[in-house]
N, C-alpha and C positions, 0 to 999 in steps of 0.2 A: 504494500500500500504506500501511494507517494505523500508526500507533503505538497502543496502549491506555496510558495515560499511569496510569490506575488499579486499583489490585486490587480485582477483584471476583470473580469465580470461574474458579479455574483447577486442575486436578488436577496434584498434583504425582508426582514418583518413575514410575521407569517403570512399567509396565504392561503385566504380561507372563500376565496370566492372562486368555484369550477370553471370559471369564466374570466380570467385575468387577462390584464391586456397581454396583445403579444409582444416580447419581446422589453417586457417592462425590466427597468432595471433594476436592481433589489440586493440586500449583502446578507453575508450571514451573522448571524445573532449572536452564534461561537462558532467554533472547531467542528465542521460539519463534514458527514461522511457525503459523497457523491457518488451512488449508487448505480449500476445499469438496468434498475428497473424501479416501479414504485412501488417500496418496500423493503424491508429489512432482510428478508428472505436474500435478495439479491445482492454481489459480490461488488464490495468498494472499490471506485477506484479510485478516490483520491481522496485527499482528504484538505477542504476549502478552510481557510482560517480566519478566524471571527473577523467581520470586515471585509471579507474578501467580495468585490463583486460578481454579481451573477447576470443575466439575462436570459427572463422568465419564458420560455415559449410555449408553454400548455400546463394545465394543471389537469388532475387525476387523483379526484378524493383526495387523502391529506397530502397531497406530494406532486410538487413542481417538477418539469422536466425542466432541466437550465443549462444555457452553453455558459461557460467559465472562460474558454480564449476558441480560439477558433478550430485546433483540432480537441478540445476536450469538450465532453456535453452528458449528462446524466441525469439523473432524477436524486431529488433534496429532500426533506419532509420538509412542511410547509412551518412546521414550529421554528425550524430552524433560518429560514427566511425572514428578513423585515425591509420598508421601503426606504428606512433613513439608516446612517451608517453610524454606529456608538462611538 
């Protein structure tokens, strides 16, 4: 499992509407796994650091699918997303 050592897109604040815009920008809340599916069941790949941005492109019950730079992209849970950066 990696570390993302830099911010570059991460959705922040949770994420509680099925219907978020696309492409919204948002950061993580903490130390957020980035998963290849929505759900815990599915294998991390990376792991986004509080702050880090995201952009939001679908949600799916609690959990955001999110591109982080441009070859990495996964699924977040939505708690751990917010729209302003701490």
């Amino acid at each position: 499992m990696a570390t993302v050592n830099k911010t570059e897109m991460v959705q922040s604040g949770p994420v509680t509407n099925d219907k978020a815009e696309l492409a919204a920008i948002r950061y993580a809340k903490t130390d957020a796994n980035l998963r290849e599916g929505p759900g815990t069941k599915f294998a991390v790949i990376i792991v986004v650091p509080k702050g880090g941005q995201v952009s939001v492109m679908e949600t799916k019950g609690g959990w955001s699918r999110v591109q982080v730079d441009v070859n990495t992209a996964g699924w977040m849970a939505n708690s751990t997303i917010v729209k302003d950066r701490s």
